[in-house]
C-alpha positions as CSV (number, residue, x, y, z in Angstrom):
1,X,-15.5,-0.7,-9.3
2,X,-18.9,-0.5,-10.7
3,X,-21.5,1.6,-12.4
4,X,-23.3,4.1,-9.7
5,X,-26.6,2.7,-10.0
6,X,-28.0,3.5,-6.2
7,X,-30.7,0.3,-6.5
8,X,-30.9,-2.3,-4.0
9,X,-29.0,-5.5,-5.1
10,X,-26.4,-3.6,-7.3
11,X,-22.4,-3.3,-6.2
12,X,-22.6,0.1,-5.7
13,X,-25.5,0.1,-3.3
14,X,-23.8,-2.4,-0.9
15,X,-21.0,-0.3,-0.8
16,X,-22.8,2.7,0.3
17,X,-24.6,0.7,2.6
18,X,-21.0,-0.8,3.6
19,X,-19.7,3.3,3.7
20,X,-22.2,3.8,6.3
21,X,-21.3,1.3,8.6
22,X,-17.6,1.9,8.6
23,X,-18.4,5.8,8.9
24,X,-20.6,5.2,11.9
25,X,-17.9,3.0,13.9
26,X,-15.6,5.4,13.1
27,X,-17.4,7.8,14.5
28,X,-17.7,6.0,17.9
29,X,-14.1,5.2,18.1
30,X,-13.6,9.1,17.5
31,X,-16.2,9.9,20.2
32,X,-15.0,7.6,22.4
33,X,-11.0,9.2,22.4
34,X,-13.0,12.8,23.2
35,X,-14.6,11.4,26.0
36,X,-12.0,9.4,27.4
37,X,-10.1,12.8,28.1
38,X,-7.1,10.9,28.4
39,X,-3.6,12.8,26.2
40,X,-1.6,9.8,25.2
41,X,-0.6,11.0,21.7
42,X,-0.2,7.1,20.4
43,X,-1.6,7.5,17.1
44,X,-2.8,9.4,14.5
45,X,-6.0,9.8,15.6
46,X,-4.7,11.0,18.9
47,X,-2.6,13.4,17.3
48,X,-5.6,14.7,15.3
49,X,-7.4,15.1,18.1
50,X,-4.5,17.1,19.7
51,X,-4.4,19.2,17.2
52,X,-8.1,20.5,16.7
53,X,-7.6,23.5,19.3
54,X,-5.7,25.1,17.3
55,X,-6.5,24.0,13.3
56,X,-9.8,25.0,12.6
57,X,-9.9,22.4,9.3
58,X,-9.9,19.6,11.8
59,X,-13.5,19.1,12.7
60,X,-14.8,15.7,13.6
61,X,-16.4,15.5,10.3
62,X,-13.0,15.9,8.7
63,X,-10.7,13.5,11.0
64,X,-13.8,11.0,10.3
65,X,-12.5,11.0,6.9
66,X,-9.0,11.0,7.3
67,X,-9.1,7.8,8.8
68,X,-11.2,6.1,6.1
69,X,-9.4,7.1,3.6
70,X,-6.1,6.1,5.3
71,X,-7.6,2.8,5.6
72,X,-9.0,2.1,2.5
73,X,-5.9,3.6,0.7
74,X,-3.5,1.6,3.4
75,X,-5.7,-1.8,3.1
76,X,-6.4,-1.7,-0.9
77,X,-2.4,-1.2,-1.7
78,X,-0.5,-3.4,0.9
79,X,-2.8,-6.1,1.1
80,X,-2.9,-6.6,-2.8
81,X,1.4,-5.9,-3.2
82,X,1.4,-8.6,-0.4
83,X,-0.2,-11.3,-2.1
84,X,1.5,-10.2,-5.2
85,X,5.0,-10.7,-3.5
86,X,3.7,-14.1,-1.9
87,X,3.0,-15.2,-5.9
88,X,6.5,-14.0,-7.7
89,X,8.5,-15.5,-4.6
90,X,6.4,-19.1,-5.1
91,X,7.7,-18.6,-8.7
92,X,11.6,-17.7,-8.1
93,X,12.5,-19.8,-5.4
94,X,16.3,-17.7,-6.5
95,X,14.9,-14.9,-5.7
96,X,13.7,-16.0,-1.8
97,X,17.0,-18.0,-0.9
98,X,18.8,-14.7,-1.7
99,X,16.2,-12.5,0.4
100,X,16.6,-15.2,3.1
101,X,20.1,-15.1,3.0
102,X,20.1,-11.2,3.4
103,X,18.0,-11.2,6.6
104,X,19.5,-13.9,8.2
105,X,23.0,-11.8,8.1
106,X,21.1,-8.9,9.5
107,X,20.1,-11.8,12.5
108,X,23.2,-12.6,13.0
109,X,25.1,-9.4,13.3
110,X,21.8,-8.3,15.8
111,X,23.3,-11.4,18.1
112,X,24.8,-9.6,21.4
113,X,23.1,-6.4,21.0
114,X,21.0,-5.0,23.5
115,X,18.8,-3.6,21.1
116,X,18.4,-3.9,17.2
117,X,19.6,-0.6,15.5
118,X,16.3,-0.5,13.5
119,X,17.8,2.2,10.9
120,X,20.6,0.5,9.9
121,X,19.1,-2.7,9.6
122,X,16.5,-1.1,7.7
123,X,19.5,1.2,5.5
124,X,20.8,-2.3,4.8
125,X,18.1,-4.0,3.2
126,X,19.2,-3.6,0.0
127,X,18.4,-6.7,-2.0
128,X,14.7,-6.5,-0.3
129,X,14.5,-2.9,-1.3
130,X,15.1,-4.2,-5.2
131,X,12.3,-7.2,-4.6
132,X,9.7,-4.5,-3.6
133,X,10.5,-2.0,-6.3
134,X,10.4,-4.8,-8.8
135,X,7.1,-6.0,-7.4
136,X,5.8,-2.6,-7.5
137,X,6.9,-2.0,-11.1
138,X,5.4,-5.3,-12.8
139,X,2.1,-5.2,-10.9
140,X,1.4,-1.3,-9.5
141,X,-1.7,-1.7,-7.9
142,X,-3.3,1.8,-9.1
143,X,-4.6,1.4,-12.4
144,X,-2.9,4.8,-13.4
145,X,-2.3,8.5,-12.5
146,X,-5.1,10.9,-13.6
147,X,-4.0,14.7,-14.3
148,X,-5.2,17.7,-16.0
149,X,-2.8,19.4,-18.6
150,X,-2.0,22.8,-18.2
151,X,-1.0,23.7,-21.8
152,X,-1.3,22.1,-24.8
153,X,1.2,19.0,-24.9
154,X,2.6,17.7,-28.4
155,X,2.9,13.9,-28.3
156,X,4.1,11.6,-31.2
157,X,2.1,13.7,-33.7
158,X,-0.7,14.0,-31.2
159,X,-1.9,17.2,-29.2
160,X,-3.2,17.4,-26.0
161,X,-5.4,20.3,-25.4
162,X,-4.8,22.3,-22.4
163,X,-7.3,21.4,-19.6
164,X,-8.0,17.7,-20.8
165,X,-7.3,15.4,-18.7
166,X,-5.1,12.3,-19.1
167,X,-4.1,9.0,-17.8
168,X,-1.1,8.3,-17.6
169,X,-0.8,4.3,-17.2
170,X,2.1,3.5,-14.7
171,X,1.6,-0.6,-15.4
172,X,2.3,0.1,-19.3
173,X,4.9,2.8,-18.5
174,X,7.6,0.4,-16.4
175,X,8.1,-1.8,-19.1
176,X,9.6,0.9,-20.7
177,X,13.2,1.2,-18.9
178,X,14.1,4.1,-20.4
179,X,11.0,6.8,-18.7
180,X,10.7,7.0,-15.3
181,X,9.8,4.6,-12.2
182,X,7.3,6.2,-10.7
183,X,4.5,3.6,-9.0
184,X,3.3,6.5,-5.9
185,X,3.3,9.2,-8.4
186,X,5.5,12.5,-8.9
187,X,6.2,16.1,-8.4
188,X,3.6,17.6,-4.9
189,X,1.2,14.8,-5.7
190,X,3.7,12.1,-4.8
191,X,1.8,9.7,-2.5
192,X,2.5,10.1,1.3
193,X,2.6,7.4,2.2
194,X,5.4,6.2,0.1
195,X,8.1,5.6,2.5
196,X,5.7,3.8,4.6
197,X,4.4,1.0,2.5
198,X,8.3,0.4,1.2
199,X,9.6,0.5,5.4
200,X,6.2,-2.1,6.0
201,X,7.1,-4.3,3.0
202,X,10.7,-4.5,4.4
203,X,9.4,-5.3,8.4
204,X,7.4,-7.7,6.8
205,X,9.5,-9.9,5.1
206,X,12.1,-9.2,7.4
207,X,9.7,-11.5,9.6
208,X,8.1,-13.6,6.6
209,X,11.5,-14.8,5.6
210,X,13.3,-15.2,9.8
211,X,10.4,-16.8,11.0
212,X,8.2,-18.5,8.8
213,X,8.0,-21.0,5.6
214,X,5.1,-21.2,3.3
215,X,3.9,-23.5,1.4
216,X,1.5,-22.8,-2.0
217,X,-1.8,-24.1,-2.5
218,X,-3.1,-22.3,-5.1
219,X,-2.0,-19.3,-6.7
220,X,-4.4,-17.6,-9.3
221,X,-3.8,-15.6,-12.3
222,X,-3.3,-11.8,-11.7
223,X,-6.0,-9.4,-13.7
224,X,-7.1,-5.7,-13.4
225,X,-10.5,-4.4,-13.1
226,X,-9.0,-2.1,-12.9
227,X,-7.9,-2.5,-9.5
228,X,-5.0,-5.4,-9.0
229,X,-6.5,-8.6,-8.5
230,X,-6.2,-12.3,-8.3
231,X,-8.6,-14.7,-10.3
232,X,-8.5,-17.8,-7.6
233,X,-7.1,-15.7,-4.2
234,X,-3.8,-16.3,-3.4
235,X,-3.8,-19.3,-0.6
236,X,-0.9,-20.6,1.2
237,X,-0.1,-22.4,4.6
238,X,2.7,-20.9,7.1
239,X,3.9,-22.5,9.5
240,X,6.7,-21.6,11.9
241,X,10.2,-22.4,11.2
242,X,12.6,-23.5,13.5
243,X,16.0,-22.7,11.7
């Protein structure tokens, strides 16, 4: 986050310069599914790509932009909720027994199946499931919610004038337990991809916790700027574990 000063050697410069890059490989991988003629409808890009006969809104401008916003809205969250979950289980060692403990029951009742029923393992996740919304209320990586109020609002003495717009600070609002959890949002501008970071989170300890041990090295203090962030990184060795 930085002032928009578009002058050589500022923050924001390199990240327009950065913008461009990641724009213009985008762009090839784009050009290169057009051209490959091939229908394989893997991934979202190929289903975007299937879909442009008929949606007018999908140009390849558009879908260019879909996908780096995807991946800077994907990358920016998970990677920072990750390294805050690699700090708070360091610090309850409780805590990770008990999530260890859960997924290696869900191990051994796979034993003998053909195939893992994915849903249910997923459905019964339910001491993870109270990790990650605990991670996600002490340390929600958006700084807040911006939205525009459509009437005046009365609060605590104060008025809001219709069409301001406000802040409202989810971080300062879940250590209150008696409003709402809300760390993707509410109402129709409820993030989408909600249900995805939590089913991630889940696959990713599920394997964290079955197959690997970690060991801290140095864990720095969290800050915002207004982004989540970590002073020193978060650094840690894995290594495989054999039990």
């Amino acid at each position: 986050m930085a002032f928009p000063l578009n002058v050589p050697g500022t923050t924001y410069h390199r990240c327009l310069e950065e913008h461009k890059k990641l724009i213009d490989m985008l762009k090839g991988i784009l050009g290169g599914r057009l051209n490959s003629g091939k229908a394989s409808n893997v991934d979202f890009l190929d289903q975007a790509i299937d879909s442009m006969h008929d949606q007018e809104f999908l140009t390849e401008d558009f879908i260019v932009q879909m996908m780096f916003e995807g991946i800077f809205a994907s990358s920016e969250s998970i990677s920072s909720m990750l390294a805050m979950i690699f700090k708070l289980l360091s610090e309850t060692p409780t805590v990770l027994e008990e999530l260890r403990a859960e997924h290696k029951l869900i191990l051994e009742r796979r034993e003998g199946q053909s195939t893992a029923r994915c849903w249910d393992e997923y459905k019964s996740m339910t001491f993870t499931m109270q990790v990650i919304n605990e991670t996600l209320r002490l340390a929600n990586t958006a700084p807040g919610l911006l939205r525009r109020a459509v009437r005046d609002i009365p609060v605590n003495g104060f008025m809001i004038p219709k069409g301001w717009s406000m802040m409202v600070v989810t971080i300062a609002l879940h250590t209150n337990p008696n409003v709402a959890f809300m760390p993707f949002g509410g109402g129709m501008r409820q993030c989408v991809g909600a249900e995805y970071t939590r089913a991630f989170l889940c696959a990713f300890l599920h394997v964290l916790v079955t197959k690997f041990r970690w060991t801290e090295i140095k864990i720095g203090n969290v800050y915002r700027n207004p982004i989540l962030g970590f002073k020193d990184g978060v650094n840690v060795e894995l290594s495989e574990s054999w039990n």
